[in-house]
N, C-alpha and C positions, 0 to 999 in steps of 0.2 A: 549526531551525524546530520549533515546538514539536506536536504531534499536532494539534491542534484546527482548528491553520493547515494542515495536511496535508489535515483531512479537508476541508475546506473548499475548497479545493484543488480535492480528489477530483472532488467532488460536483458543483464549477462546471464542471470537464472534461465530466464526466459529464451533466450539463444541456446543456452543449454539445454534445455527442456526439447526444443524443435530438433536439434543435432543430433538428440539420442534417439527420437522416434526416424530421425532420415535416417540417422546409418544403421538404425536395428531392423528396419523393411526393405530397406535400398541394399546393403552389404552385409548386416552380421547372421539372415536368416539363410543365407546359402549354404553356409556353414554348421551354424545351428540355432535352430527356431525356439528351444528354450531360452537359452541366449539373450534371442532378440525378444521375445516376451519379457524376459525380466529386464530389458534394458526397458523395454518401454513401462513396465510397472514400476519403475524409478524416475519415468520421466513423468508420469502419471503424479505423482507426490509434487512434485518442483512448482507447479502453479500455484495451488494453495500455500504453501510453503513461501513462494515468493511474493502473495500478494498480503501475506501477516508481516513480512518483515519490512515490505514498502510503506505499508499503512503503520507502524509503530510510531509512537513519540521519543520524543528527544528531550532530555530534563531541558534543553534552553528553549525548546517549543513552550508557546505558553498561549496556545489556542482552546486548550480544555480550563481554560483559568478564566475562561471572559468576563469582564463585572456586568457584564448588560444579563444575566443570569440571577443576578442578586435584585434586579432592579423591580421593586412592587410594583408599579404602574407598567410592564410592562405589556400588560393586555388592553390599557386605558384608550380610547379612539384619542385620537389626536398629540398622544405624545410622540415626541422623539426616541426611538430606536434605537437609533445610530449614539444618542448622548445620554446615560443613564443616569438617573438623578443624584448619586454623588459623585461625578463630575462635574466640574464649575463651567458654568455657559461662557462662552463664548462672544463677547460684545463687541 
């Protein structure tokens, strides 16, 4: 899934999450206040909920794959960071 659709995602959870606490304080507590307690213990759930499934990986993500993690020098003062020693330099 690509980021965009993630946030997307997100954002509709999230929309949803807001809409259940307005209409369960705004309108469904006139009616009945149990009700509107469990709508919002359901909206209670929806952010955590939606912040594991924004932050997941995706098998074509390959940011937990980085080589600069393998690289021994990588505390050395003066090396390069950014180009891990088996990568070929750059001339």
């Amino acid at each position: 899934m690509q980021a965009r659709r993630r946030h997307r995602y997100y954002f509709a959870m999230m929309g949803v999450c807001l809409g259940l606490f307005v209409l369960a304080w705004g309108v469904v507590r006139f009616w009945s206040v149990p009700a509107a307690i469990g709508m919002c213990l359901v909206a209670m759930v929806i952010p955590p909920a939606a912040a594991v499934f924004a932050n997941r990986r995706d098998p074509e993500d390959d940011w937990w794959n980085d080589p600069r993690w393998d690289d021994p020098k990588w505390d050395d003062p003066g090396h390069d960071r950014n180009r891990p020693d088996h990568e070929p330099r750059d001339r």
